[in-house]
Residue, then its C-alpha position, 0 to 999 in steps of 0.5 A: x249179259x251181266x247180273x242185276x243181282x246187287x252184291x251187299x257190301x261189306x257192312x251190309x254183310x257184317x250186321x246182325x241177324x234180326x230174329x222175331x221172337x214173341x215174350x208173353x205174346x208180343x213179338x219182339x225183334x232182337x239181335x243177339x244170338x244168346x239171350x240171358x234170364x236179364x235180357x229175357x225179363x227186361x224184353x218182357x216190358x214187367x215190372x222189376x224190384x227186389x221183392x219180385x221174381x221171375x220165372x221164364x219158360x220157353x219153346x220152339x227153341x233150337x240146338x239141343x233144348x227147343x224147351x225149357x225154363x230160364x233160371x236167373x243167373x243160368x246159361x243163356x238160351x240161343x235164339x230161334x226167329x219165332x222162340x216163344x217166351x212166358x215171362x211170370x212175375x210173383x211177389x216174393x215172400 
């Protein structure tokens, strides 16, 4: 008796993980594995110019630090499927 269990191919196997994670309560599904403080505030769908910044906290994150804040231009963050960030812009002044 054979399996019909259907074997994915190579391509199949190769493509990227899809995670669903959720920026200022909108969900949003994304392929990397990293995410950096750009990738993050573009994800968000704010508004961007050089008199505005940004502050990002996140939770239910894996690895070591399931909780934190993003700085612009620090390390990225690995991506968890439900990874929740809080993207708050402000006016620099």
């Amino acid at each position: 008796m054979s399996s019909t269990a259907e074997t994915p191919s190579k391509g199949q196997q190769d493509a990227p993980k899809k995670a669903t994670i959720v920026i200022n309560g909108r969900r949003v599904s994304v392929t990397e594995k990293d995410l950096t403080f750009e990738q993050v505030v573009t994800l968000s769908g704010l508004p961007t110019g050089p008199a505005i910044a940004f502050t990002i906290t996140y939770r239910k994150g894996g690895g070591k630090k399931p909780e934190g804040s993003m700085v612009e231009g620090g390390d990225p963050v690995k991506v968890k499927d439900g990874m929740i960030f809080n993207v708050d812009s402000t006016n620099r002044s």
